[in-house]
VOGU-3710 file (C-alpha; in Angstrom, 3 decimals, decimal comma):
1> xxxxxxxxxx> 18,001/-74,537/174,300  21,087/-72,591/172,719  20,396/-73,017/169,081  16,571/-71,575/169,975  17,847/-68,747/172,026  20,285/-67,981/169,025  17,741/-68,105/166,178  15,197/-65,730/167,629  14,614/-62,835/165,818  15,677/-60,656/168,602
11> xxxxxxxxxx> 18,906/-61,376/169,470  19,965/-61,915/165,632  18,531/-57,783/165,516  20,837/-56,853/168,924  23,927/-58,837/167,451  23,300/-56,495/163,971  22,750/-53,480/166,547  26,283/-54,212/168,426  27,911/-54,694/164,984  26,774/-51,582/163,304
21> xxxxxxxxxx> 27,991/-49,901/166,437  31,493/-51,796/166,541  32,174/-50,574/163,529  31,182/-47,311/163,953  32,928/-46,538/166,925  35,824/-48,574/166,274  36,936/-50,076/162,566  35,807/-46,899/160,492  37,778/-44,612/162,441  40,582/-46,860/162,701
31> xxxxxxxxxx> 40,775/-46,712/158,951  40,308/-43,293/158,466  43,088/-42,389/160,831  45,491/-45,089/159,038  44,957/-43,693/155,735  46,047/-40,222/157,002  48,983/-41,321/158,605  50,124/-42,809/155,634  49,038/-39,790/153,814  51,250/-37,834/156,403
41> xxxxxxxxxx> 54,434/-40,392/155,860  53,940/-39,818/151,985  54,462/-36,069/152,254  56,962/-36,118/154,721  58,736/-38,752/153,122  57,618/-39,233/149,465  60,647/-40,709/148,097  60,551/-43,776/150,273  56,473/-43,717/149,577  57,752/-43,890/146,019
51> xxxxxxxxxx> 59,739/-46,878/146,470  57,108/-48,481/148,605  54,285/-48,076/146,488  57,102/-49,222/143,097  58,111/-51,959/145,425  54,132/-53,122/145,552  53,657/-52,773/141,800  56,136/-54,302/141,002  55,728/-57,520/142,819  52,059/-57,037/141,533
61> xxxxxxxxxx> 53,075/-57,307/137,951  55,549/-60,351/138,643  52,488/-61,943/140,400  49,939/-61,097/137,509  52,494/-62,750/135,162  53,724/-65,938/137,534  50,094/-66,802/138,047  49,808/-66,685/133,868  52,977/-69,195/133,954  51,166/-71,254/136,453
71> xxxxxx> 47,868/-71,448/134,584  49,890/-72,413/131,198  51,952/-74,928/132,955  48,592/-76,295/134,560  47,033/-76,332/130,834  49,680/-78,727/130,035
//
């Protein structure tokens, strides 16, 4: 009874309807206003953005080149 009720066409259509409009509403404005209050922190505090963002490439990098190690050490 379930599993029919939940493969009709129409309710798979209203549960794409009430995710379009979840994110909508809710997640894409969420973002945006995230990314501009990190904008805002950069500029008000860009040195510590510098070390953040230094602080992220960094462990990036080591990353890239332990997961080279790794693979090499797995080749053995």
């Amino acid at each position: 009874m379930i599993k029919s009720i939940l493969n009709s066409k129409a309710v798979k259509i209203s549960l794409l309807v009430l995710v379009v409009l979840f994110m909508a509403a809710i997640v894409i404005p969420f973002a945006i206003k995230v990314f501009f209050i990190g904008l805002l922190f950069l500029m008000q505090k860009p040195l510590i953005g510098l070390a953040i963002i230094g602080a992220f490439l960094l462990g990036m990098f080591f990353n890239e080149k332990a997961d080279k190690i790794d693979d090499l050490i797995n080749g053995l």
